[in-house]
N, C-alpha and C positions, 0 to 999 in steps of 0.2 A: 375714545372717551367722549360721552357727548357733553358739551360746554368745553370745548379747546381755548385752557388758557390764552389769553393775551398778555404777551409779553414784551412785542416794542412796537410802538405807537410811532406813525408819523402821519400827519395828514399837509399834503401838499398843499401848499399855499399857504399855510399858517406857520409863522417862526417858533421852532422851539427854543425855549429857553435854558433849561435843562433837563435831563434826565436823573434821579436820583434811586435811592435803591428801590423804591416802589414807582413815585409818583413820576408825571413827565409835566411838563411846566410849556404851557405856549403863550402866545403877546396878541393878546386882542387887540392892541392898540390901547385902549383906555381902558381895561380890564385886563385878567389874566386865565386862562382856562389850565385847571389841576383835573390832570384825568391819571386814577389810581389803575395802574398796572396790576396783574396776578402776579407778579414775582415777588419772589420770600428769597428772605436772605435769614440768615442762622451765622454766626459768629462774626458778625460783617463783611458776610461774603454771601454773591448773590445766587442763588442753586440755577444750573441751568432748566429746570423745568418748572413750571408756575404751579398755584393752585386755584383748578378752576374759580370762577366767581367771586373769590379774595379782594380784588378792586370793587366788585358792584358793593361788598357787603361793607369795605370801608367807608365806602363814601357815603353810603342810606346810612350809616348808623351816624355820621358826623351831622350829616342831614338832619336825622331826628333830634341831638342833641342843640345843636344851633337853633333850631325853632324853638325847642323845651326851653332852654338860656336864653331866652330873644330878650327877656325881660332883666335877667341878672346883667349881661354883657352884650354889648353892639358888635359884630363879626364882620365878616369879612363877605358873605352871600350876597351877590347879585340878583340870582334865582335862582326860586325855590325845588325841589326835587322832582317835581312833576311839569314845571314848565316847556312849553315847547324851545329846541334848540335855535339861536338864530341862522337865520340862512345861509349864511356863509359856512354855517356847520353842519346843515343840515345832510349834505354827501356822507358823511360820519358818525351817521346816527347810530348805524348797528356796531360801531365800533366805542361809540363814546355814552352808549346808553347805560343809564345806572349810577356811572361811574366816573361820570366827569360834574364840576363844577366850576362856576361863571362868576370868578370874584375881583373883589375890589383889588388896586393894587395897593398895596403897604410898605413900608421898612420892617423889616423883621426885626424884632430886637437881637440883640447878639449874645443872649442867653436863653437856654433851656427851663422854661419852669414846671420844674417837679413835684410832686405833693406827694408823700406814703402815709399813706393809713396804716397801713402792717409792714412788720420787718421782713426783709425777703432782699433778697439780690445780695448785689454792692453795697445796701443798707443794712446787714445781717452781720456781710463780711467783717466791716468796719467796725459796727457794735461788740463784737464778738472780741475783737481789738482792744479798744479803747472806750468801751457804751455808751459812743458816742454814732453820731449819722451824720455826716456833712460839721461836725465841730457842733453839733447841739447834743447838749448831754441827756442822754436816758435813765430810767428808773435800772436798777440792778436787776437781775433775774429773765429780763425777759429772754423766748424763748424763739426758734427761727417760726416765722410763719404769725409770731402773735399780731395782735392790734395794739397800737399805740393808744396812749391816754387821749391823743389830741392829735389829730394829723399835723406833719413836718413840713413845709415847704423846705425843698432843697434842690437850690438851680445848680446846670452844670453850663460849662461853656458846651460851644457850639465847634467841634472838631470838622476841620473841611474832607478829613480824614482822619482812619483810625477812631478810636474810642472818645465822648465826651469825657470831659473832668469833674469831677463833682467840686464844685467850690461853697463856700460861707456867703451867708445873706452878704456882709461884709464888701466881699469881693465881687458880687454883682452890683452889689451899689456903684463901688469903682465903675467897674466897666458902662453901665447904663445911666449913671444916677441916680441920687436916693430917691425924688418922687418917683421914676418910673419906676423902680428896681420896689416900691413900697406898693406901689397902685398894684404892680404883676404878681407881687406876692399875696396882697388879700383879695385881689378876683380870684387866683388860681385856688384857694382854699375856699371860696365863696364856692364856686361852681363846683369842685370834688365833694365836699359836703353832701352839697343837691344831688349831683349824681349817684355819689354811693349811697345816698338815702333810698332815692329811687330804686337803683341796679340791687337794689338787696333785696328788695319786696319784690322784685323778677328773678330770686333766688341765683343773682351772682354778687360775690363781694367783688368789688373794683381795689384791689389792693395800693397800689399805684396807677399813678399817670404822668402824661407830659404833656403840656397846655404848650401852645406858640402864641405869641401875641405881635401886633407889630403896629406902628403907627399911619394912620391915612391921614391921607389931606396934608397941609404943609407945603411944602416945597417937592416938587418932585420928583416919584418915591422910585426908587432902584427894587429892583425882584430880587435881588441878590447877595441878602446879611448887610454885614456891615456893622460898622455903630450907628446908633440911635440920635437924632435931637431931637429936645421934648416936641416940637412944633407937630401938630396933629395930633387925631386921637388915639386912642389904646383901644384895639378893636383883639378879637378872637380870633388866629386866622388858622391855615391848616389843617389838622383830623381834630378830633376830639372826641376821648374817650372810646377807641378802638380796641381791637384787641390784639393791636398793633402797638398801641402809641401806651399801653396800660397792662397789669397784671388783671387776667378778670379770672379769677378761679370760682368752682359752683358750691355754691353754699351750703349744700347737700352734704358734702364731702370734707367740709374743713375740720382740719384736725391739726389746732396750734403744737410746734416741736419735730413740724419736718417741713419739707416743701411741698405743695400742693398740687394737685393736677390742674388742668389750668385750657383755659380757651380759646389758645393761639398757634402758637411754632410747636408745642411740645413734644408732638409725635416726629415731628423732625428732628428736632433736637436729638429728640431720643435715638430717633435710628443714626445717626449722625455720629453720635458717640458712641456705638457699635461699632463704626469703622476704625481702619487703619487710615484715618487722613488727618493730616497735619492743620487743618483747618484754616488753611491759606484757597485764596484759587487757584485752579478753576474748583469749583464746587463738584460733588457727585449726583450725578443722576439722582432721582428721587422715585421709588419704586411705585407704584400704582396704588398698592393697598396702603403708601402712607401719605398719599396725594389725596382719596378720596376720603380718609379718616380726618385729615387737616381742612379739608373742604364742606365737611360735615358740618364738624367744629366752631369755624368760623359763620355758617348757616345759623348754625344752633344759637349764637350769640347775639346773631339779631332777632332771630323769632324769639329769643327768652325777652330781649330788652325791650322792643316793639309791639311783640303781642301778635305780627303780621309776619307771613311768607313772604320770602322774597322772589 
């Protein structure tokens, strides 16, 4: 196939810091370089085969949005997506092109901030329950797939494994503080807004997402979670609004009272739960014709949102 996934990164001489299910994390010294991998994971397990160009298309779309927000929210970009690499990187170029970025370092805060616009997921499940989302109560009736009256911010913790938790405004206060836990919650609706304003009139609804935020400057800053103290600023850090890190289903297509087709894992997914596997690892193979439909997909998502081939 031509575009052979990339799926483990190392470039000698430079520290990594971690690897995670996509991204791989290295130590510039005063900065940190995130370079998005092709590996997809489906149940939180990593499939042994990538999808091509999956990392390039992460990172140009967080790209686009970071400069779109430049004005709403301060981030975490050092340099911008067409910048030349520096030279200590530059041996790495055909590996790191596209799909890496050159950022600030931060404290991550030590919760997930979530926004749903429409019901879907874990947010459906729960409703379906008790019509409630995260402990915020909903209107009766609604139905899977609809749109909310008002998007929900609802964080979860941050699991080093296994599954996040969905927790209450509440209980991210606890853990973060009430100003930071209150600033995370109305940037993170501040900026879903924008976005799904946008991403609608490029005929995808953004259903969900998940914002990372973390603090610069202060005293310094660990790559690696943690708790929070307020010292520093509240910047953007991580993806932003992928089709990764978000629900983007095509607008074309919506039809509230089922689930949606959608811009991301789904053809995985799907063939996924065809099988007989238990959904632990190692993962299965990923057949060709659902590598290249998932690769599409993920294409398709930046030329609808950008307007630009990648």
């Amino acid at each position: 196939m031509a575009n052979e996934p990339i799926l483990q990164l190392d470039l000698p001489g430079i520290k990594k810091l971690r690897s995670g299910k996509v991204r791989d994390i290295f130590d510039l010294g005063d900065a940190l370089l995130l370079v998005a991998s092709d590996r997809i994971s489906a149940f939180d397990v990593i499939m042994p085969n990538g999808i091509p160009r999956k990392g390039e298309v992460l990172t140009q779309i967080s790209h686009f949005w970071f400069e779109k927000f430049a004005s709403l929210v301060p981030n975490h970009l050092l340099a911008q997506a067409n910048d030349p690499l520096p030279k200590n990187l530059q041996p790495f170029a055909s590996q790191l092109a596209r799909r890496s970025m050159i950022v600030k370092k931060a404290r991550p805060l030590a919760i997930e901030c979530i926004v749903r616009g429409y019901l879907s997921g874990s947010g459906w499940k729960e409703y379906k329950q008790s019509q409630t989302v995260c402990g915020i109560q909903l209107p009766a009736g609604l139905t899977e797939s609809a749109e909310l009256p008002e998007p929900i911010f609802t964080p979860s913790t941050k699991a080093e494994a296994g599954h996040d938790e969905n927790i209450s405004f509440a209980q991210a206060q606890k853990i973060v503080g009430n100003e930071l836990a209150t600033q995370a919650r109305d940037l993170s609706l501040k900026i879903y807004r924008a976005g799904r304003d946008y991403a609608r009139q490029r005929g995808i609804i953004i259903a969900d997402t998940k914002f990372e935020f973390g603090l610069s400057g202060g005293d310094a800053p660990s790559p690696s979670g943690g708790g929070a103290s307020p010292q520093g600023k509240l910047i953007l850090i991580d993806e932003v609004m992928t089709p990764d890190s978000s629900r983007f289903w095509p607008a074309d297509q919506y039809q509230p009272g089922r689930g949606q087709p959608s811009f991301d894992k789904q053809f995985v997914r799907d063939y996924l739960e065809t099988l007989d596997w238990n959904k632990t690892p190692p993962g299965p193979k990923l057949p060709d014709d659902v590598v290249a439909k998932t690769s599409a997909k993920y294409l398709e998502a930046y030329e609808r949102l950008t307007g630009k081939k990648l």
